[in-house]
C-alpha positions in Angstrom: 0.0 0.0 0.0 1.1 3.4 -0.6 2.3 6.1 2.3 4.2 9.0 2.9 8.0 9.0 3.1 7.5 12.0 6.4 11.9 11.9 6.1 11.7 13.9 3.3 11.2 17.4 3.0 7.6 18.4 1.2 7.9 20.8 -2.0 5.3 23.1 -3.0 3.8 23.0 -6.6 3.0 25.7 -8.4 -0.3 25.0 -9.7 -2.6 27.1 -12.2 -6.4 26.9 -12.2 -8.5 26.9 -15.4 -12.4 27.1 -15.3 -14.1 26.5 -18.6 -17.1 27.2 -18.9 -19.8 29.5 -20.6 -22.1 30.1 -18.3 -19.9 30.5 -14.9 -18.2 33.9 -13.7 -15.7 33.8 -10.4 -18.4 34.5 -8.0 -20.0 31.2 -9.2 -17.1 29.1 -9.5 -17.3 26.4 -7.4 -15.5 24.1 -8.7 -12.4 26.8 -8.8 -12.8 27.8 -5.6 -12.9 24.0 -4.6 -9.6 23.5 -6.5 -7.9 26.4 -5.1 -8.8 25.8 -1.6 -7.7 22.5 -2.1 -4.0 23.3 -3.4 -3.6 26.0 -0.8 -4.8 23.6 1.8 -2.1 21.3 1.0 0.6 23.7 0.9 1.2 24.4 -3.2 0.9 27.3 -4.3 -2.1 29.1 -6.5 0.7 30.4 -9.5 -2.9 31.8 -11.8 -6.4 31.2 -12.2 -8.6 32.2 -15.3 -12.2 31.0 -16.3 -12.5 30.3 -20.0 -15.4 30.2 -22.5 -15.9 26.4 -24.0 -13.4 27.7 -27.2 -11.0 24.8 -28.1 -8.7 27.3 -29.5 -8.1 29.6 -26.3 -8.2 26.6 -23.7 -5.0 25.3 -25.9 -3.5 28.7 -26.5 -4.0 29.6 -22.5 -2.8 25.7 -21.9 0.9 26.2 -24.4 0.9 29.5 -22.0 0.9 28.7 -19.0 3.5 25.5 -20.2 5.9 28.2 -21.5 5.4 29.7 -18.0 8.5 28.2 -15.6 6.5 29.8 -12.7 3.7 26.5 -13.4 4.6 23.2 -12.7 1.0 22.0 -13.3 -2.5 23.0 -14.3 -5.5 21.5 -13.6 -8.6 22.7 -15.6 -12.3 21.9 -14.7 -15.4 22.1 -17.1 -15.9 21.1 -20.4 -15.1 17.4 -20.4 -18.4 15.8 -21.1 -20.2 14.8 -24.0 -21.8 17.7 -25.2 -21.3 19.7 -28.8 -19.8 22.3 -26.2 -17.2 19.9 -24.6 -13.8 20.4 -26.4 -11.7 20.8 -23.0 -10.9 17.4 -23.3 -9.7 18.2 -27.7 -8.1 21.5 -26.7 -5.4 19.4 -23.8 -4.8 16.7 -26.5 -3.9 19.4 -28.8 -1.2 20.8 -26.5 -0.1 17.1 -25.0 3.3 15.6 -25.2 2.9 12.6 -23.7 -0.6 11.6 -22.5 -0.8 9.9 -19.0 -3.7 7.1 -20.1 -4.1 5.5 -16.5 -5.4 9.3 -14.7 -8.7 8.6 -16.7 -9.3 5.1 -16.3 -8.0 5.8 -12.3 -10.6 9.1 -12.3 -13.4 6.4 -13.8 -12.8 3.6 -10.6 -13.0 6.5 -8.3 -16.1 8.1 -10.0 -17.6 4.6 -10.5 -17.7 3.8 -6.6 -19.2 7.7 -6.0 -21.9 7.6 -8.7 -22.3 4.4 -10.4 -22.4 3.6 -13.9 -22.7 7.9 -14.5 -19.0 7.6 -14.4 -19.0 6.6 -18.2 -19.7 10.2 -19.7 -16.7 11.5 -17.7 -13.5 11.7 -20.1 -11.8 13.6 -17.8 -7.8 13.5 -18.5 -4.5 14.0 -18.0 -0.7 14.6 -19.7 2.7 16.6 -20.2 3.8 19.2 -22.2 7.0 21.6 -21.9 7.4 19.8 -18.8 3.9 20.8 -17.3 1.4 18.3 -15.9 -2.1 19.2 -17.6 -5.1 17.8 -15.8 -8.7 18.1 -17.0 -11.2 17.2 -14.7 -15.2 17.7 -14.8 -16.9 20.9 -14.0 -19.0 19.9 -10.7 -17.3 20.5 -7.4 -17.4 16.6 -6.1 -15.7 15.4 -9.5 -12.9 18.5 -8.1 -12.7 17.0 -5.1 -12.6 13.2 -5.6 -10.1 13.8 -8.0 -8.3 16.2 -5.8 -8.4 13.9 -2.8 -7.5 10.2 -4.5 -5.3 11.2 -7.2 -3.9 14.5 -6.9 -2.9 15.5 -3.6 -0.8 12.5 -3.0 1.0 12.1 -6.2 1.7 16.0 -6.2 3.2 15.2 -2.6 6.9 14.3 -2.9 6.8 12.4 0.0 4.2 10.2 -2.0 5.6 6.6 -1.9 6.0 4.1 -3.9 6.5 6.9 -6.7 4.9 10.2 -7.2 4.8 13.1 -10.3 7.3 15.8 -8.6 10.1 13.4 -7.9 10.1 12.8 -12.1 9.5 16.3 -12.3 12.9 17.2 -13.6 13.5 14.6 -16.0 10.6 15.1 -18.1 12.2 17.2 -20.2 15.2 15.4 -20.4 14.9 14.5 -24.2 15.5 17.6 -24.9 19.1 17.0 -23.8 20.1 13.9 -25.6 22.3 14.7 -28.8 
């Protein structure tokens, strides 16, 4: 079973915030402020928060930003990941991925499954790398936030995370980019 390695020293992430949505403004964001709260909570660090309209093109141009960005380590975006003509969050983060991680969705699906039964299917929630930036795309309602937050998130953005954890390969994902 997993634990935490409490020898080592915890290292904040820096950790941006994007709400898509067309209907939500940052007095109604929920799910943000569930996110945010969450990160704070844990000790990371809020590097930027935006809400977004449902426009493929400026999720992915706002995504390759915030990847060029050394000041984010990760973003997490919530909204826009369902099956609706509306839903491109999931399009715009596979048009910015490097490498896709394929197990955060089928991992986001178990959790979902035991929280709200076979509704877990129209989630396509997802996750990858790019510039060396961890992307996460997670559904729009506050519980999906959380769950997601709570199982997956928090402890594999927690260096002390063991058996293995994202910030301890943090610094190598990039490391094709040296090889001659």
């Amino acid at each position: 079973m997993t634990e935490n390695d409490m020898t080592k020293d915890f290292i904040p992430v820096r950790i941006a915030v994007l709400t898509v949505s067309d209907s939500r403004d940052a007095a109604q964001d929920r799910s943000g402020d569930t996110l945010a709260a969450r990160i704070e909570a844990a000790g990371h660090h809020l590097a930027c928060r935006r809400i977004l309209r449902d426009e493929r093109d400026q999720i992915a141009t706002q995504l390759r930003a915030w990847c060029a960005d050394p000041a984010i380590d990760a973003v997490i975006s919530t909204g826009g990941t369902g099956l609706t003509g509306r839903d491109v969050t999931v399009e715009a983060h596979r048009d910015v991925y490097e490498k896709e991680i394929d197990a955060f969705g089928t991992l986001f699906a178990i959790i979902s499954m035991n929280k709200i039964g076979t509704s877990a299917v129209q989630s396509r929630a997802t996750a990858g790398v790019a510039q060396g930036t961890y992307l996460f795309a997670l559904p729009g309602s506050p519980g999906a936030c959380k769950d997601a937050w709570d199982e997956i998130l928090a402890p594999q953005l927690d260096y002390r995370h063991e058996p293995c954890n994202f910030v301890e390969i943090m610094p190598r994902l990039e490391e094709h980019k040296q090889r001659k």
